[in-house]
Every structure is written in structure tokens, then in C-alpha cells.
MARTIMI-699970 format. One record per residue (C-alpha): x, y, z. Coordinates in steps of 0.1 Angstrom, whole numbers, plus 5000, padded with zeros to 4 digits. Layout:
N
XYZ;...
! end
This chain:
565
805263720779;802163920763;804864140743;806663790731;802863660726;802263980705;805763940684;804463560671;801363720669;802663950640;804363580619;801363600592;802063290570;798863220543;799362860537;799362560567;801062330544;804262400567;802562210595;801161930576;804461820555;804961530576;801261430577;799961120565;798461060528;795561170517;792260970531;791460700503;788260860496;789561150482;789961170447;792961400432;792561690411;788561720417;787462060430;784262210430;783562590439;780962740462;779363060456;778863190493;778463520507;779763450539;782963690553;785563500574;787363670601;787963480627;789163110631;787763110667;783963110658;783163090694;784863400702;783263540669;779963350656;779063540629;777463310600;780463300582;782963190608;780062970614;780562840576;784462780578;784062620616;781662330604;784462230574;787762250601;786262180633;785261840647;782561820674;780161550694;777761620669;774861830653;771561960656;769761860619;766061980620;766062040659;767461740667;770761610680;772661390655;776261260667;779361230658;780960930672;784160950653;784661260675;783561110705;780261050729;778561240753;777061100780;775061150811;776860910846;775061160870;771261310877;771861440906;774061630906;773661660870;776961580851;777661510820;780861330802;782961460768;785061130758;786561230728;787360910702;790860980686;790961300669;794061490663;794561850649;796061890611;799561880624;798961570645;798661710679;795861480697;792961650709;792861560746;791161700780;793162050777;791062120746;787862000761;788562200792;789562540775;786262500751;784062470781;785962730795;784862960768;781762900768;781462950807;782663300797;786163280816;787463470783;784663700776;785464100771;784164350795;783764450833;783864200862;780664010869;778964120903;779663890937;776563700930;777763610896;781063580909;779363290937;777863090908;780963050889;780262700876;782362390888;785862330875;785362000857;787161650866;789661600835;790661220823;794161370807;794660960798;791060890786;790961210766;787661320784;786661570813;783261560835;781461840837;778961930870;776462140863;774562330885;771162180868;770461980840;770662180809;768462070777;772062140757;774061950776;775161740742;776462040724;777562250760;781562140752;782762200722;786662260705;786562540690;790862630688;793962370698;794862420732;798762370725;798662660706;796962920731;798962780754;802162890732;800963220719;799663280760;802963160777;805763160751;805962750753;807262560726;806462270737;802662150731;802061890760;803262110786;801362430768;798362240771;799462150804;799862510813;796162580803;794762320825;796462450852;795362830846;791962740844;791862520875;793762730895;791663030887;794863210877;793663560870;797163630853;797263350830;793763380822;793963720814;797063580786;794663310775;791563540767;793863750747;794863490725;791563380726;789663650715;792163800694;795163600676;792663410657;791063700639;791563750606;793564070591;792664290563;795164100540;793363790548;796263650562;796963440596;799663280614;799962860597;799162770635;796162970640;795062770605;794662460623;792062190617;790561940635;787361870609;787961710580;789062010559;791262280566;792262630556;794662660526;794363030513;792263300522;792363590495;790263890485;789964070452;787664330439;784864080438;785263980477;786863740498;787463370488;788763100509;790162730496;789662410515;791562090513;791461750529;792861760565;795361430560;795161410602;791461320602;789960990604;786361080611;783560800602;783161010567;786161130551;785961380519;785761320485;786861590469;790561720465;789562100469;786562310476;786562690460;784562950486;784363210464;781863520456;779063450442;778663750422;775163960411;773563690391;774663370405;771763190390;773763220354;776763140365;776162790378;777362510353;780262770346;782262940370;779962750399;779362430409;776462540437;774962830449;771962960473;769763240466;766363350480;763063270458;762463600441;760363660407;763663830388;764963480390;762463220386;762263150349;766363140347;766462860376;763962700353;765462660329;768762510347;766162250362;765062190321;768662120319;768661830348;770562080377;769262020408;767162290426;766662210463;764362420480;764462450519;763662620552;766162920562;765062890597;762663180593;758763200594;756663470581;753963510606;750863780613;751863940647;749364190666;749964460690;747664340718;746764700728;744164930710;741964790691;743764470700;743464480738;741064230741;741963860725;738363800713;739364060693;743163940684;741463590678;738963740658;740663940635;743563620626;740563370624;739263630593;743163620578;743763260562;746963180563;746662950528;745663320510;748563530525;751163280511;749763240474;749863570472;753163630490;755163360469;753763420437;755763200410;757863050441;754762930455;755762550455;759162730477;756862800507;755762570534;752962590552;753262600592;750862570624;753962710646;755662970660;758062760677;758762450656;759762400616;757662120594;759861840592;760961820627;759761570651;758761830676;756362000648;754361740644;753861710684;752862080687;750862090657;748761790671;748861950711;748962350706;745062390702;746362630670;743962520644;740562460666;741462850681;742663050654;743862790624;740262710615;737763050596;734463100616;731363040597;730663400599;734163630601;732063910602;729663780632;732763690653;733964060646;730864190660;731163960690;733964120699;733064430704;734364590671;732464760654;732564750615;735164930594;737265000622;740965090610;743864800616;747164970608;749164700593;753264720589;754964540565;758064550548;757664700511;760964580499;759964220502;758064040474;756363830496;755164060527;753864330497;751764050484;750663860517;749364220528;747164230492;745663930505;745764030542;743764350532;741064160506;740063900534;740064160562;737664360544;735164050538;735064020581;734264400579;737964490591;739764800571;743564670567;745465030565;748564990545;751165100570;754264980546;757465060553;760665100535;762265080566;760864820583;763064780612;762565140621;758865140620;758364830634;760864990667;758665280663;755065100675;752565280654;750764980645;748364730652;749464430632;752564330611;753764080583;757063980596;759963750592;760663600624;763863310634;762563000648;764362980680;766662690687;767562750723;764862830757;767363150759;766563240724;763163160731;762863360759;764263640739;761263630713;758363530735;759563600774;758063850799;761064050792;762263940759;764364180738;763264020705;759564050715;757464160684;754564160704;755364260734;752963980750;754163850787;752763550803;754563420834;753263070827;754963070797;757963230813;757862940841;757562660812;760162790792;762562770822;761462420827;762462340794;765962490797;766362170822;764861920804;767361610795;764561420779;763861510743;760461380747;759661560777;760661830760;758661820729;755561820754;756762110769;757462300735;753762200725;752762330763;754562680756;752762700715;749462680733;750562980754;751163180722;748163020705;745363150735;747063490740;745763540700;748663770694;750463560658;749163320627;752363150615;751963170576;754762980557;758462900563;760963140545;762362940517;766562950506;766962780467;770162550466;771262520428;773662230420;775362150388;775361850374;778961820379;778861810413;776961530437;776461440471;775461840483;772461820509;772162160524;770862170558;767862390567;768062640591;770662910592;773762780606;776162630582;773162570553;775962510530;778562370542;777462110564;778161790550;780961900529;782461560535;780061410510;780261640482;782261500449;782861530414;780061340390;782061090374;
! end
């Protein structure tokens, strides 16, 4: 079967429109011959962007893939005209997927095959490499209950799981990975074919599926893919994918199979480069576009605002934050809290932002973005601005306290391609020498080297926000790869695992504030200002929110966008 699988494989067909000739008319909301085109500088390779989630993939998924819902400034938001997600067990903890009535672009229903091969995915029954060890092989999770006739399968999980809304997701039609995987034509018994691999623990038949999986839905150099690979569940779908000299554009067009509570507006929707200057190119060959905040382009975007285009300004789901190394002359946190009690935050980002200083927004956290619910509760519970948000009377007294004595040397790393870390350091270096601190400049044009390399006490850097306890983990664990500051705390390791199995998003906003106080009394960071993105909108063109954070800024919402009448 894999050589037949491999033979379809090779059927490269750039338009879907074969599957969807028989589909139903357009939604009513949708009005004809409106288009607007995208700037984006996304890349998309893959139409499984579980398999692959890199940001563009990401981009495409959220316009052709339907899903329980999304998380919109940390918190869950869902999609009932998917389906619903609820909890009918605590102990043991499980969790239900009901999907609605959603159907794929060439009016295949979704059903429990789907459901089960997405959560199969992501419980890594397709993932590359070497056979996990026997004690990975003894927690293998549960095999969940399917409902083949309600369209819904129960999932048992080993503990409750603070993403247990978004655990099960769809990411590519069953029927087809069950054709590609077992050379059947037929799609109910292909999907039926992938139920019973997976709950069978067939080795064989997995071993077919995770090759479709992970590698019939990538794109190829030509940018072309088979029309069943192309299909869509979310209320778009694919309907070219070219390149020229410029770069990769793709075109999206209603999906006439969805009936989701929103249904698009517009007729098409250009992805296309978005070229050196984008800024002068909106109102022509662009409808939208997002760029980062820089000096080169602030007087052009004002003068498209003189002109009544909108400029949104929003989060990327980055802070910039003052990190120390807590060894040296930073062993001791009097000294840590010392040194970022002399550093006001305010200061760093005026200079930083420069004419984009109305871009920046101001944060208390390392954990949290302003604007979420959970920021306000860990800006109120953290202890951040009694300990270290707040100057001392005397910076210079509270230096001496410490046991440092005046003009000692703090090397400070920063990044001297950026605008905004060469300016915060400016600042960083004039109020460190008020407290009696000398602020080295230890800039780099190669940050990520330098800041690998350790040779320095403190750093202006750019940091995610995390979105997950794993991610989380990663950036402020004991062992965290992503540490900046190499700080470990096992109460902070122990409350971070307790929030992986919170259900409660209460709960869990008390926990998030527990672990910020963690951060807050080892002294080791002073969040400055949330990184900014700049959304520019012609006039032409209505209805475009972007989303802040970094996955799927743009395109999220897509359903809303439509041509100014």
C-alpha cells in the first residue's frame, strides 16, 4: 500500500475547485467580486499545521480549519458552530469533543474519526523519531470512547489538564489519510479504517498513517498540492498557492460547505508579499499590512492616518524586560532588587520607543499581557511594585546597603540592531549612574550569541509571554531551556505544575499571580513595555481586528473582513 500511497501522493493538482463543483452556493454574506489583499510574510508549507506549526502554517490553518474555539488575550473564546467541549467527569478527569455539524469543502462530515486522529496527533502516535522508553511506553494515554453517531469522542485523561478546551483539535480530514494510508476510496470506511488503527494499536497501520501525516500535506517547491490535501473545514479554503520573484502568495475563497455562526464577507482574500516598503504601498497594491514600530517609518504611517487609514497598534506577544545574571555582582538579591529599584521602567521605554512611544505599553509582568483578565490579578497580587516597581528614596543608599560599593561595573547586553534596546540602555546607563552603578555597554551585534555566551551581568531583552505551564516552565523552570536567567526555585517549579492541572480559570489566575511573586522576590527581571506590531488598514477595507499575540495576528477573524461600500 505505501508505494500506491506514494503514486497518489505524486497527483499535484493547484486548484480544489474539482472537489467543490457540486457544493452548495456561496453563504449569503458573501458579496461577489470583492477582494482584498494581505501583505504577509508568512511561508506556507504544510497544510497539516500540527505536524508543522510554523507561523505561517499557523496563518493558513486559522482561515481553513474549524476548531472548538480560541484563546483571545489568554483566554478561551468558543466556537459553538464547531461544537462544545465539556467536562462529564473529575475524577477521572474527562473531557467531551461534540462537534456541531461541520463538514469538510467537499461535504464529507466531520465526525469522531477526525476527532480521534487529531487527538491522536497530538498524543504523539505520529511523531518522527526513536521509540519512547517502557516507562513512556506504560503511560501511553487512554484510547478515547468515540460517539461515531453523535459526532463526539470522550477523552480520559490521566489528570486534569489546564488545556483541556483546546487538547482536540482537527487539524486534516480523516477520510483522506485514511485513503492516501490504505488505498480506500471510499471515505466512511477510510475513516473507519483509522478508528480502528488507532484503537487497535496497529503498529502497521499507524506507521501508514504518520506517513501521510507528517508528509503528504507538505507543500512542494512549485507550491503545488494534491486538490484533496487542499481541504477545508474553516470558512475559507485554499485556491492557488504561487511564488514569483517577489515570494510566495496564496488565494483564499469562501468554503461553500461551511455554515459556522459567522460566515465571510468577502469573495477573495490575496496573501501576497508585502514587499520592502509596505507602508507606501497600502491604499494601492494593499488593502492591510503589519510592520514593527521603527523611526524610518513613522512620519509615512502618519501621514496615511492624516488620510483617515486606520493604524491599530497592538501587543506581539513579546515584552522587553531587564533580566540579571544572579551571580557576581548579582549573587545576592538585595543587590538584584537594588540595582532594578534604581532602573525605572517609565525612562527605559521613552527612550526605547522614541517617536513610537504611544506604540509601547507599559507592564508589571513577566507572565501576563495588559489587557487580559489574568494581568490585572497579578498586577494587584505579585508584590511587583511595593518590591521592585516603586524607586527608593535614596537609589544610592539602597546600593550601599547592599554591600556594593560605588562605581562598581554592571556589564549590560543588549541588542544594537534594535531601536528600542540601544535607547532603553541610554536610559538604563543615565539612571544607573545617579544610584552610583557604572552600566558597561556590553552591546551586541549578535545578540543571540552573546547572550549564549554569559559574559554579562544584566540584559535588555525581548522575551514571549508564555501561553502554556510547559512553555512556562521552559522560560522560568528549575531546568528551563529558555531560561534567561538561569534562576531555579522549586516552589515555583511545584506551582507551575499545579497550574498545568488546574480546570478553574480562576484558580488559575491566583496561581499565575502566586508564580509572578516567585519571579518578583528572586529580583532577577523589571518588565519594561510590551513589544508593539502596527496594523495598517485601508480605507477600502473594514471589519480587520488583528489579534495580539503571535499566533495568527492577522488572519484571525478573516470572516469579518469586507469591502467599504
Amino acid at each position: 500500500m505505501r508505494g500506491e500511497r506514494r503514486v497518489a501522493a505524486g497527483v499535484v493538482v493547484l486548484l480544489a475547485a474539482c472537489l467543490t463543483a457540486c457544493a452548495p452556493a456561496l453563504p449569503e454574506t458573501v458579496v461577489p467580486d470583492t477582494r482584498i489583499t494581505a501583505g504577509w510574510t508568512g511561508e506556507f508549507t504544510s497544510a497539516n499545521a500540527a505536524a508543522s506549526p510554523t507561523p505561517g502554517n499557523i496563518d493558513i490553518a486559522e482561515t481553513i480549519r474549524g476548531d472548538f474555539g480560541d484563546l483571545v488575550d489568554g483566554e478561551f473564546v468558543a466556537d459553538e458552530g464547531f461544537g462544545a467541549v465539556t467536562i462529564v467527569s473529575d475524577d477521572p478527569f474527562t473531557v467531551r469533543y461534540d462537534l456541531a455539524e461541520p463538514s469538510w469543502s467537499d461535504s464529507i462530515p466531520l465526525d469522531a474519526a477526525d476527532l480521534l486522529l487529531g487527538w491522536a496527533g497530538a498524543s504523539g502516535y505520529f511523531d518522527d523519531g526513536e521509540d519512547g522508553s517502557a516507562e513512556e511506553a506504560a503511560a501511553e494515554p487512554a484510547i478515547p470512547t468515540l460517539d461515531e453517531f453523535a459526532r463526539a469522542i470522550e477523552v480520559t485523561y490521566p489528570q486534569p489538564d489546564i488545556g483541556w478546551q483546546r487538547a482536540v483539535t482537527v487539524p486534516v480530514p480523516a477520510h483522506v489519510v485514511g485513503r492516501r494510508a490504505f488505498g480506500i476510496d471510499d471515505p466512511m470506511e477510510a475513516k473507519q479504517a483509522v478508528i480502528r488503527a488507532i484503537q487497535d494499536s496497529d503498529d502497521k497501520a499507524l506507521d501508514e498513517i504518520a506517513a501521510v501525516w507528517n508528509e503528504d500535506f507538505e507543500i512542494g517547491k512549485e507550491g503545488k498540492l494534491a486538490a484533496e490535501l487542499l481541504l477545508s473545514s474553516g470558512p475559507f479554503r485554499i485556491d492557488e498557492v504561487s511564488r514569483d520573484g517577489d515570494g510566495q502568495s496564496v488565494t483564499l475563497v469562501p468554503n461553500t460547505a461551511y455554515r459556522g455562526l459567522v460566515t465571510p464577507k468577502v469573495a477573495r482574500i490575496d496573501l501576497v508579499p508585502r514587499g520592502d516598503q509596505p507602508e507606501s504601498e497600502v491604499g494601492d497594491r494593499l488593502d492591510v499590512v503589519q510592520v514593527a514600530p521603527v523611526t524610518a517609518n513613522r512620519e509615512q504611517i502618519r501621514q496615511l492616518e492624516r488620510k483617515d487609514l486606520t493604524v491599530d497598534t497592538r501587543h506581539d506577544g513579546t515584552l522587553w524586560a531587564l533580566m540579571l545574571d544572579p551571580t557576581r555582582i548579582f549573587t545576592q538579591p538585595q543587590a538584584r532588587a537594588a540595582f532594578l529599584r534604581a532602573i525605572p521602567a517609565t525612562a527605559l521605554t521613552e527612550r526605547g520607543s522614541g517617536v513610537w512611544a504611544t506604540a509601547y505599553t507599559g507592564t508589571t509582568s513577566m507572565l501576563t499581557a495588559p489587557g487580559s483578565r489574568a494581568y490585572d490579578i497579578v498586577n494587584e497580587d505579585s508584590g511587583f511594585t511595593g518590591a521592585l516597581g516603586t524607586p527608593g528614596e535614596d537609589a544610592a543608599l539602597e546600593r550601599e546597603s547592599a554591600g556594593v560599593r560605588a562605581g562598581s561595573s554592571v556589564c549590560v547586553l543588549y541588542d544594537k540592531g534594535s531601536e528600542f534596546a540601544t535607547g532603553a540602555f541610554v536610559a538604563l546607563r543615565e539612571a544607573a549612574a545617579e544610584a552610583g552603578w557604572s552600566a558597561v555597554d556590553c552591546g551586541s551585534a549578535d545578540f543571540d550569541a552573546a547572550l549564549a555566551a554569559g559574559a554579562w551581568n544584566a540584559v535588555i531583552a525581548r522575551v514571549p509571554v508564555p501561553q502554556t505551564p510547559a512553555q512556562m516552565l521552559d522560560q522560568w523552570g528549575s531546568q528551563g531551556a529558555a531560561s534567561v536567567t538561569g534562576n531555579s526555585d522549586p516552589d515555583r517549579d511545584a506551582l507551575i505544575a499545579q497550574l498545568a492541572q488546574t480546570t478553574d480559570v480562576y484558580e488559575a489566575r491566583d496561581l499565575l499571580a502566586q508564580i509572578e511573586a516567585t519571579i518578583v522576590r528572586a529580583a532577577v527581571a523589571l518588565p519594561i513595555a510590551m513589544n508593539p506590531r502596527v496594523t495598517i488598514i485601508d480605507r477600502a477595507a473594514t471589519g480587520i481586528t488583528p489579534r495580539t499575540g503571535a499566533t495568527a495576528p492577522l488572519t484571525y477573524g478573516v470572516t469579518q473582513w469586507e469591502v467599504a461600500r
